[in-house]
C-alpha positions as CSV (number, residue, x, y, z in Angstrom):
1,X,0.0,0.0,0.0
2,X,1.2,3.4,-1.1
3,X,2.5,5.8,2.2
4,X,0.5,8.2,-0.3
5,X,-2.7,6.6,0.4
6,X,-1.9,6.2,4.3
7,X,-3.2,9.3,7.0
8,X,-6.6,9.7,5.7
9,X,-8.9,5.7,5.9
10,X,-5.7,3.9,7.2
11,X,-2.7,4.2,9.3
12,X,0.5,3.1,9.4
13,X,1.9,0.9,6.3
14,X,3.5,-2.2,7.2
15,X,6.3,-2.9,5.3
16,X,6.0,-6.4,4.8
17,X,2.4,-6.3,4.2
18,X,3.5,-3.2,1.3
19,X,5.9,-5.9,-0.3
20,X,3.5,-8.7,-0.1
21,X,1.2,-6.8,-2.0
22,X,2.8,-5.0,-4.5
23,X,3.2,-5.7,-8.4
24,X,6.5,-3.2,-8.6
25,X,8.4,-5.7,-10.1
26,X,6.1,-7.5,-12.6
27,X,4.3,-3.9,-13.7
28,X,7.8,-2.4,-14.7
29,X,6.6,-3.4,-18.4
30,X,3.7,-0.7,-18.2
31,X,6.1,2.4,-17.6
32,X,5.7,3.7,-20.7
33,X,1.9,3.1,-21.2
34,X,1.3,4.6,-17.5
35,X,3.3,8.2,-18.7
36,X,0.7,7.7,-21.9
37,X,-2.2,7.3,-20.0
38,X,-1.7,10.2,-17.6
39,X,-0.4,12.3,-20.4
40,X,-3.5,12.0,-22.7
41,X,-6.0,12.3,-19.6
42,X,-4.4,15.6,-18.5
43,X,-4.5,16.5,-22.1
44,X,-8.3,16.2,-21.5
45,X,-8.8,17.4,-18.4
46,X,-7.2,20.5,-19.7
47,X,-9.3,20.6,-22.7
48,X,-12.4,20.3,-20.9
49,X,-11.6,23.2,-18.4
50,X,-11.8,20.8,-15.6
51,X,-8.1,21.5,-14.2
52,X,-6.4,24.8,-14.9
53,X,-4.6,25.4,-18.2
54,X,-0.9,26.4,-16.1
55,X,-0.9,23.8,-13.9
56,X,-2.0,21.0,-16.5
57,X,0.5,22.4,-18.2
58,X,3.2,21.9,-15.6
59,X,2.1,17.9,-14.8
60,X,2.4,17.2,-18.8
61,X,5.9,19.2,-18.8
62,X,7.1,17.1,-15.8
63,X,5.3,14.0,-17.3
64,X,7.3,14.6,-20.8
65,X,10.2,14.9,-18.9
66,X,10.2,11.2,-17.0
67,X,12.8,8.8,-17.6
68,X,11.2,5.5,-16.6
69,X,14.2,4.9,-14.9
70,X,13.6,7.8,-12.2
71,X,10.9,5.9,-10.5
72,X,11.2,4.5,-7.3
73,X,11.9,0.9,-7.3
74,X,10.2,0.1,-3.8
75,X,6.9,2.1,-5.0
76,X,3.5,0.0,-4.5
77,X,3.3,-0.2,-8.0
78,X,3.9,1.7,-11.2
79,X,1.0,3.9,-11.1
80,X,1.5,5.2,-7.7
81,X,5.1,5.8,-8.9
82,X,4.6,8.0,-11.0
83,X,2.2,10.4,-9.0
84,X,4.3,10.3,-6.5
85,X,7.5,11.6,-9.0
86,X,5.1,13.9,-10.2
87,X,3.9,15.5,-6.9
88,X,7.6,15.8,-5.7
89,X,8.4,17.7,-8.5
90,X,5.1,20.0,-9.0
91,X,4.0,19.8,-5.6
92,X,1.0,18.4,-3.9
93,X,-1.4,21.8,-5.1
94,X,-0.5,20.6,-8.7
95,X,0.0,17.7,-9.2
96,X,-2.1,16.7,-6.4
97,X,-4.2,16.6,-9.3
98,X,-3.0,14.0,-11.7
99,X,-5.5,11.6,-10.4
100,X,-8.7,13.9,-10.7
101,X,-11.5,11.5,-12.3
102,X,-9.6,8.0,-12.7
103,X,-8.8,5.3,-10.5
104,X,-6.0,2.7,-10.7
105,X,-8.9,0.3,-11.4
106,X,-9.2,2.1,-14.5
107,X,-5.9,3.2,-15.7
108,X,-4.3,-0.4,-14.9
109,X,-6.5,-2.1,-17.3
110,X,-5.8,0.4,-20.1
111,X,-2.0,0.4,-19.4
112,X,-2.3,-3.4,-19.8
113,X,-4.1,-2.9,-23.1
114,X,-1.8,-0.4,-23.9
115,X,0.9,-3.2,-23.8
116,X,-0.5,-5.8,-24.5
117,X,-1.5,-4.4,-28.0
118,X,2.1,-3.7,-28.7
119,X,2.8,-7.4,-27.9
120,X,0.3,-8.8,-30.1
121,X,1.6,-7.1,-33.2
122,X,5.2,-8.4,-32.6
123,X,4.1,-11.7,-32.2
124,X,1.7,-11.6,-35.2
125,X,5.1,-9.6,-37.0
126,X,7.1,-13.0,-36.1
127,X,4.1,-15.1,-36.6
128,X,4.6,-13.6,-40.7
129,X,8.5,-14.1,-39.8
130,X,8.0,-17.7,-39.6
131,X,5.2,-18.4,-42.1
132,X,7.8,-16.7,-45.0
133,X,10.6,-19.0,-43.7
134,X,8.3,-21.7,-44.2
135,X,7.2,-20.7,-47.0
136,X,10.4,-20.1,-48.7
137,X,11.5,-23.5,-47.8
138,X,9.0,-25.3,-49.0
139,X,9.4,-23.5,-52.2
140,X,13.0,-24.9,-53.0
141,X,11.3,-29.0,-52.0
142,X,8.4,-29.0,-53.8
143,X,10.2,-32.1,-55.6
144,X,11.4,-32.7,-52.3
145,X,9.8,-36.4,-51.5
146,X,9.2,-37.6,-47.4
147,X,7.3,-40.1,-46.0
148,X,4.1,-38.9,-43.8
149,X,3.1,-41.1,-41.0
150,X,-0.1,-41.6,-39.5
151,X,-0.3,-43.5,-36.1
152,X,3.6,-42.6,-36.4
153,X,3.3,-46.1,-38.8
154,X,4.7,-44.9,-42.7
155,X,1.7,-44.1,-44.5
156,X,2.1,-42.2,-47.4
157,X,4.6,-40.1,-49.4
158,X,4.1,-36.4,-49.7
159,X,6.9,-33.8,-50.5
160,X,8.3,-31.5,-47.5
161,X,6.6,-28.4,-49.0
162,X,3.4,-30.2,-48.7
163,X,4.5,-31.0,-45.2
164,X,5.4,-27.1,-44.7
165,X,2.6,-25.6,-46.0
166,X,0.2,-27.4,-43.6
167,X,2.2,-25.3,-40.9
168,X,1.4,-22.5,-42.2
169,X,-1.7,-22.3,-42.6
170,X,-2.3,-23.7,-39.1
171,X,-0.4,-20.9,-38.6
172,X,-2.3,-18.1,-40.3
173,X,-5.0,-19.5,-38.4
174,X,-3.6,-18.7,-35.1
175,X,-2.6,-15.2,-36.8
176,X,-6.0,-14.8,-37.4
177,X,-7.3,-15.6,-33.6
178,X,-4.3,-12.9,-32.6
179,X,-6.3,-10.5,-34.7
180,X,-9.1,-10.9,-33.1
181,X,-7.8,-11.1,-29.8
182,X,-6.5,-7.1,-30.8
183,X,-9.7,-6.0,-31.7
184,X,-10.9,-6.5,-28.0
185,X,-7.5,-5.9,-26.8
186,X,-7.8,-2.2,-28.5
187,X,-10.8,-0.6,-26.7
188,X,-10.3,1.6,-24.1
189,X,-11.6,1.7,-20.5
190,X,-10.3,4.7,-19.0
191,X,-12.7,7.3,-17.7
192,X,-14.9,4.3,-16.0
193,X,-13.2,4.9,-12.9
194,X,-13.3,2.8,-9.9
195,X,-16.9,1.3,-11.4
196,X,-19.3,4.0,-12.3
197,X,-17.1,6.7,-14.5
198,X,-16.9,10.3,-12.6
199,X,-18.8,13.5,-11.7
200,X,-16.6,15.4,-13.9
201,X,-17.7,16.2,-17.3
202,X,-14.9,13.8,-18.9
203,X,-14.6,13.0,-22.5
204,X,-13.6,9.8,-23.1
205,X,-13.5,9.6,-26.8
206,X,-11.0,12.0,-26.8
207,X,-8.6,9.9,-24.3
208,X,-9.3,7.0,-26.6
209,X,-8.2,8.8,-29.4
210,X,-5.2,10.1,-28.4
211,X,-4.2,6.5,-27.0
212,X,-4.6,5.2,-30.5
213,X,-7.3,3.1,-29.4
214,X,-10.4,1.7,-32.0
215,X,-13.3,2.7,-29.5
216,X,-14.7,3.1,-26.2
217,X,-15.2,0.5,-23.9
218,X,-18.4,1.5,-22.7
219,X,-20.0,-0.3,-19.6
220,X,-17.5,1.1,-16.7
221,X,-18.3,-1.5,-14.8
222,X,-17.4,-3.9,-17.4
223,X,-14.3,-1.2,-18.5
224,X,-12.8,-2.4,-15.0
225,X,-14.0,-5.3,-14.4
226,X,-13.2,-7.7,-17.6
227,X,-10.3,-9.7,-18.2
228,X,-11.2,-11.4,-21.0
229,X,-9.2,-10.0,-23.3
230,X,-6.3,-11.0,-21.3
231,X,-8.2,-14.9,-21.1
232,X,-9.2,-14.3,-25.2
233,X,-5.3,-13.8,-25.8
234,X,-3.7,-16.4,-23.7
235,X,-5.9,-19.2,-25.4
236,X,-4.8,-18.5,-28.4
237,X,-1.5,-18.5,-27.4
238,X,-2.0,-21.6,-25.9
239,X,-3.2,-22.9,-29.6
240,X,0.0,-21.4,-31.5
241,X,2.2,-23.4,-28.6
242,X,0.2,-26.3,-29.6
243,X,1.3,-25.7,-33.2
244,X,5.1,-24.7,-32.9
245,X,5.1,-27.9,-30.1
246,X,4.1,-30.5,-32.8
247,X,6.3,-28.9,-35.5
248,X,9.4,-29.0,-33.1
249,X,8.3,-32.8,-32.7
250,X,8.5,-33.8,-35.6
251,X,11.2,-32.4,-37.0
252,X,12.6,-34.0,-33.2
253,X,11.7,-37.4,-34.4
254,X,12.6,-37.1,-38.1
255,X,16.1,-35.9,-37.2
256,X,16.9,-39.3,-35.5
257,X,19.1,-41.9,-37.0
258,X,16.5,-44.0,-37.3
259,X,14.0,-42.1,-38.9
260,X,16.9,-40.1,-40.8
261,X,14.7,-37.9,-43.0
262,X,16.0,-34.8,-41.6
263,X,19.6,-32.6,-40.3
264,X,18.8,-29.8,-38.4
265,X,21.6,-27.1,-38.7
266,X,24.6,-27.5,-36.3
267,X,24.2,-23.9,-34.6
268,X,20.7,-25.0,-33.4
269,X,21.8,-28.2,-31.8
270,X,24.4,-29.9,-29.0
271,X,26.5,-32.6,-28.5
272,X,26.7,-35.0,-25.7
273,X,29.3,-34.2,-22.2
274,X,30.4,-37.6,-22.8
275,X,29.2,-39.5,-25.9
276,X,30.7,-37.3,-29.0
277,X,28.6,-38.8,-31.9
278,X,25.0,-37.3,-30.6
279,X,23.7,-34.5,-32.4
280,X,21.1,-33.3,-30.1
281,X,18.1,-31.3,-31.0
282,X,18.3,-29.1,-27.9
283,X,16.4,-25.9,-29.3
284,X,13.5,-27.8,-30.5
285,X,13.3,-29.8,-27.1
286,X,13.6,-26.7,-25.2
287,X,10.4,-24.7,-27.9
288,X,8.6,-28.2,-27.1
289,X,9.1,-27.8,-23.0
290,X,8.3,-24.4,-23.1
291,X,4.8,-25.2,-24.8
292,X,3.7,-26.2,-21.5
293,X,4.2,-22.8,-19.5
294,X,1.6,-20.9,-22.0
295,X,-1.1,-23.8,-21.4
296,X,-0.3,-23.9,-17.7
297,X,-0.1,-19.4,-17.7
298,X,-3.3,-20.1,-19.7
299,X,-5.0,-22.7,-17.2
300,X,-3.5,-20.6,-14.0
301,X,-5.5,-17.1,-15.2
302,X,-8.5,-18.8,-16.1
303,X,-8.6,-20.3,-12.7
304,X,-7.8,-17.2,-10.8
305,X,-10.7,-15.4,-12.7
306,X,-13.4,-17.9,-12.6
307,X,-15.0,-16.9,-9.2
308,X,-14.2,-13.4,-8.9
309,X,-17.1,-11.2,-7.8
310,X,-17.8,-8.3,-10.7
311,X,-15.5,-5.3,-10.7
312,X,-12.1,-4.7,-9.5
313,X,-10.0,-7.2,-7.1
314,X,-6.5,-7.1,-6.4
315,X,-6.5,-10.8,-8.1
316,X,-6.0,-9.3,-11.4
317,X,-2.8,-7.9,-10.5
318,X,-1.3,-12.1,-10.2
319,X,-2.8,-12.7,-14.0
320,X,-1.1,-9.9,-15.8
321,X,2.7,-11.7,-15.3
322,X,1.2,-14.4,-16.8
323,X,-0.1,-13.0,-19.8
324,X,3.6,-11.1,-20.0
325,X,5.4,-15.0,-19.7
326,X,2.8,-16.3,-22.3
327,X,4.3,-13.7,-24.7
328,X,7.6,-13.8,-24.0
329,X,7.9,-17.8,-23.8
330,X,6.2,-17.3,-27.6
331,X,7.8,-14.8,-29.1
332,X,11.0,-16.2,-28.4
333,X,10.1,-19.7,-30.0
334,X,8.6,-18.0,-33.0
335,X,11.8,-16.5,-33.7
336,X,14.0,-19.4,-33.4
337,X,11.7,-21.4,-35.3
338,X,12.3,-18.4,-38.2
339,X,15.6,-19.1,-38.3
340,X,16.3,-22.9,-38.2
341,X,13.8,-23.8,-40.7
342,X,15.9,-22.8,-43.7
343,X,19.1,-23.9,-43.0
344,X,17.0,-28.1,-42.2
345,X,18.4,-29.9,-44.8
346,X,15.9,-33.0,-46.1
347,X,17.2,-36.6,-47.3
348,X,15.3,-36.9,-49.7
349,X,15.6,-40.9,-50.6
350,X,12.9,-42.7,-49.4
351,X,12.3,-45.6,-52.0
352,X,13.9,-48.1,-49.3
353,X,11.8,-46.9,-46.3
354,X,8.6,-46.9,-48.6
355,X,9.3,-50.2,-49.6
356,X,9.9,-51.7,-46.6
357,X,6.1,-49.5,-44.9
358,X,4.3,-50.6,-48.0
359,X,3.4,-46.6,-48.3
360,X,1.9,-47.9,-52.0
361,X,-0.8,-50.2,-50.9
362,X,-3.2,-47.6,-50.7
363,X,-2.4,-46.9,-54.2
364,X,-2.9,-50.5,-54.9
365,X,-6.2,-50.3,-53.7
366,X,-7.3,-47.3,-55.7
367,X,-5.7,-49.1,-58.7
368,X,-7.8,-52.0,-58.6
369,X,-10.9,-49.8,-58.5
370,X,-9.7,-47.6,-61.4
371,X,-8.3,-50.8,-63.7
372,X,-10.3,-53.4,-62.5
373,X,-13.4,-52.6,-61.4
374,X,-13.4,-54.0,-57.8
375,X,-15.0,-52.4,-55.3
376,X,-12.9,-50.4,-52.9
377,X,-13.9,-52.3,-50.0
378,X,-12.8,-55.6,-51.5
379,X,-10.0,-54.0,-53.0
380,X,-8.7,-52.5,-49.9
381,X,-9.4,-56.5,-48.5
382,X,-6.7,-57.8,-51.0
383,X,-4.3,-55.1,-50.8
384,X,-3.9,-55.8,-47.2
385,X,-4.0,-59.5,-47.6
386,X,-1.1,-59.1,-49.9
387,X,0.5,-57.1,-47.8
388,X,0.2,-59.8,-45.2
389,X,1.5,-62.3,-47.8
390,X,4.6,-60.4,-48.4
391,X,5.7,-59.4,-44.7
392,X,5.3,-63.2,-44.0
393,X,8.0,-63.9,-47.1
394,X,9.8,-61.2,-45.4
395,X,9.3,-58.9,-48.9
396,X,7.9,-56.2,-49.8
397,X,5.7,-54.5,-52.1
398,X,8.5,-54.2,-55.1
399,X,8.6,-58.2,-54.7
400,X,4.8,-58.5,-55.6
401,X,4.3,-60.3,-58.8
402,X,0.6,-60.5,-60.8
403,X,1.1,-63.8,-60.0
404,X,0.7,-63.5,-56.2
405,X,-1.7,-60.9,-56.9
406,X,-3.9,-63.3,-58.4
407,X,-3.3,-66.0,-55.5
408,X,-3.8,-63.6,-52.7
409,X,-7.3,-62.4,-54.1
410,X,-9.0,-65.7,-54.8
411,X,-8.1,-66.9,-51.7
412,X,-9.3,-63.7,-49.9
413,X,-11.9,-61.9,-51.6
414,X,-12.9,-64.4,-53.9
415,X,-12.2,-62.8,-56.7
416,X,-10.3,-63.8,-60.2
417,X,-7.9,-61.0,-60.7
418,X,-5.8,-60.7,-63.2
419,X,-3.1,-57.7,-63.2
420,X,-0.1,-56.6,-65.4
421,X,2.9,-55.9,-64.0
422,X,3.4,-52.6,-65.2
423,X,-0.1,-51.6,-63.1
424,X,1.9,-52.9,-60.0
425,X,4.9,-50.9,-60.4
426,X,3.5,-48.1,-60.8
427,X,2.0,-48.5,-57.5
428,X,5.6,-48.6,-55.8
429,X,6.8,-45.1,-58.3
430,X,6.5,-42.4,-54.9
431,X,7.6,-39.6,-57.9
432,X,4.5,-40.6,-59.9
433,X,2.1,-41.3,-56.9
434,X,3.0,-37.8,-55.8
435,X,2.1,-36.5,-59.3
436,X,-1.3,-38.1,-59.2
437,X,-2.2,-36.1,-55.8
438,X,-3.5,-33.0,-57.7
439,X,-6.4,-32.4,-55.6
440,X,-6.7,-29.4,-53.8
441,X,-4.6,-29.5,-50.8
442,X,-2.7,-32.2,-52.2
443,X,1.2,-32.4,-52.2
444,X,1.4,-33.0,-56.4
445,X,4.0,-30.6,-57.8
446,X,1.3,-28.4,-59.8
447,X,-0.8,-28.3,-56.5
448,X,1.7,-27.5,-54.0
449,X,3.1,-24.7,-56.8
450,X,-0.8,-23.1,-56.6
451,X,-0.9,-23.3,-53.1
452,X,2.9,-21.3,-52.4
453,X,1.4,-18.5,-55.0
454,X,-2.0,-18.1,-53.4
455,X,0.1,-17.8,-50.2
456,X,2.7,-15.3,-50.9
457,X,-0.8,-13.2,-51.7
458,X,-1.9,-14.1,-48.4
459,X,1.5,-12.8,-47.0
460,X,1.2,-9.5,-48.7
461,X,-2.3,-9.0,-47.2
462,X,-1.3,-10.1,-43.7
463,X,1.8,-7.6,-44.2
464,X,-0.5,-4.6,-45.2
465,X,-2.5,-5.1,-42.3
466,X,-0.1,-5.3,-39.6
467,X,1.3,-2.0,-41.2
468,X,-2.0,-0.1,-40.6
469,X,-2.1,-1.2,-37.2
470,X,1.5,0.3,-36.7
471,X,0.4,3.2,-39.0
472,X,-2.4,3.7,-36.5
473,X,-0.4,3.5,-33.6
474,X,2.6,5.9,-34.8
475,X,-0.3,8.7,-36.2
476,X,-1.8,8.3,-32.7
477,X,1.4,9.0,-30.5
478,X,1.7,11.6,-33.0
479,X,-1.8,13.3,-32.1
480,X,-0.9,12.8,-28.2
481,X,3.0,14.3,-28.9
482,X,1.2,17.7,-30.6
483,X,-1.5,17.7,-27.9
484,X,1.1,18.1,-25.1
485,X,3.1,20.8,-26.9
486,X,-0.3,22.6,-27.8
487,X,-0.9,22.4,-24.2
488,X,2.6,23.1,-22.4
């Protein structure tokens, strides 16, 4: 508790109960938005003749003049800091003053959003980092053949650009839920006060404006009381660790000797204290680790919330570090992520390991229904029966002769089948399966060579739009910057 707020309600301030209590250390973040929000609110105060011109005029000189740095460490928290630097350097006639119709309930929450909207558009910046290194990788392997896995069994070949792309557009959807989260972020609560606005004839459109915010958060008691945003942003941060955790598993597992169809590069990687061959994927283990703290920041607000009575509680105040480790923790994988995936380098010879999974059975099937007219069901029947036959011969699915074919189906579906051998090789040919694949979505050259164009459109887009939420940002700081001059 601030020694400010002491000698009028309450006494004496215990110390320990002061340190207990106070979010000093985690609200250091909001510095800058806290100088923003006092800045713009004298600016209307001013403006609306409710504090006088030469002594609004002094608070916004003193407040222009703050180094961040100048305030006091041991304060309760940020806010009372800088009032209290304020009315030691104006006085306590002047800027005494600096709090006339807000509350900390009020300015808190818009400092947060303040910040928070900041952090949003660097991570949806990296977010676009990362979705251009994917993409430019998969653009130089869309030849590039792998093996995908289902059930982590080998089940059918696709190229790695295929593989890429699907990243990033589970990607662009978490960009997307970002986006949203910013629109909710970007309304502004201040002038609602402890609960139920002020007495004084406030405008707080004008605040809004000069804090670059979209609009008014109207209901004051919903202004102080909400922190959904902060819930709204955290989940789908929670989602985009979900992503980046799966990618960095996979490319964990597919860097192993034994499935061998990736090297990540050396810089992002270790070796063993003791056993000098290991190549250990160390970056990727920590991203995958760190997956966890943004579910667990995510699980840990949504708990502290849930039972709150409406309006203001001091519980907020253990949510907001949270929400700052959730970014953080992100942010820092996104942009490790942006610069290991072009330098992974992809074996791309998988004839033996196809082989040896039978990855063309499925293609076997479908054949049979094309060529021969048997229905897929049955088809699917003897493709796995021959399977069967072959594993037990220890062969595989280049060994299968139209001969077998022919055994195997009689004996399980019944069926007088009589196939060429060409039709069967073609089945074990990954380069022409691949080529076949030309639905949409699918990882055929053509397809996949659609797919990178129509995204490097989407790119542009997402880049034009995160540059009019800066744009709006940097014309709004200019508005507040003039405002203060006008008025000192």
């Amino acid at each position: 508790m601030s020694k400010m707020l002491h000698g009028g309600r309450l006494g004496k301030v215990r110390e320990d109960v002061a340190k207990f209590c106070s979010s000093r250390k985690d609200d250091s973040r909001l510095a800058d938005a806290v100088l923003a929000v006092n800045e713009a609110h004298i600016v209307m105060l001013m403006e609306q003749k409710i504090i006088k011109w030469q002594d609004g005029a002094k608070i916004l000189s003193t407040l222009n003049k703050i180094d961040t740095k100048q305030l006091d460490p041991n304060a309760e928290d940020v806010h009372m800091a800088v009032e209290e630097l304020v009315i030691a350097k104006t006085g306590p006639e002047i800027g005494g003053n600096l709090h006339i119709a807000k509350s900390r309930n009020d300015q808190v929450t818009t400092a947060i959003r303040i910040t928070l909207r900041q952090e949003l558009q660097n991570l949806m910046q990296q977010i676009f980092d990362m979705q251009k290194s994917l993409l430019d990788t998969a653009s130089k392997n869309i030849h590039t053949i792998i093996l995908e896995y289902t059930h982590l069994q080998p089940a059918q070949p696709a190229t790695f650009a295929h593989y890429l792309l699907s990243y990033f557009d589970a990607l662009g959807r978490d960009l997307e839920r970002l986006q949203n989260a910013h629109s909710h972020v970007n309304q502004c609560p201040l002038g609602a006060g402890a609960l139920a606005t002020t007495s004084f004839p406030i405008d707080r459109t004008r605040t809004a404006l000069l804090l670059g915010f979209d609009s008014v958060l109207e209901n004051a008691i919903d202004a102080v009381g909400s922190r959904d945003y902060i819930i709204e942003t955290q989940a789908a941060l929670s989602l985009l660790a979900v992503n980046l955790s799966r990618l960095a598993e996979d490319l964990i597992i597919w860097s192993s000797p034994e499935f061998g169809t990736v090297e990540l590069p050396d810089e992002f990687t270790s070796t063993s204290s003791i056993m000098p061959q290991k190549k250990n994927p160390e970056v990727l283990e920590v991203i995958r680790a760190r997956a966890s703290h943004a579910l667990g920041d995510f699980v840990a607000s949504t708990a502290a919330l849930k039972s709150l009575p409406t309006t203001y509680n001091l519980d907020f105040q253990e949510v907001t570090p949270r929400l700052w480790s959730s970014t953080a923790n992100l942010s820092a994988s996104l942009i490790m992520f942006a610069k290991l995936i072009p330098g992974i380098t992809v074996f791309g010879v998988v004839e033996g390991e196809a082989a040896t999974g039978f990855v063309g059975a499925t293609e076997l099937a479908n054949m049979l229904v094309r060529k021969y007219n048997i229905a897929f069901r049955t088809s699917h029947k003897i493709a796995g029966a021959l399977v069967k036959s072959l594993l037990d011969s220890k062969k595989n699915l280049f060994d299968a002769t139209p001969e077998l074919v022919r055994r195997v189906a009689l004996e399980a579906a019944n069926v007088k089948l009589n196939v060429k051998k060409q039709d069967l090789l073609e089945c074990t040919n990954l380069r022409k399966l691949i080529e076949t694949y030309k639905v949409l979505g699918g990882p055929s050259p053509e397809e996949v060579e659609r797919a990178i164009n129509a995204r490097n459109k989407t790119l542009a887009k997402t880049q034009a739009n995160l540059d009019i939420l800066k744009e709006n940002l940097a014309n709004a700081k200019k508005t507040l910057d003039k405002s203060i001059k006008e008025c000192i």
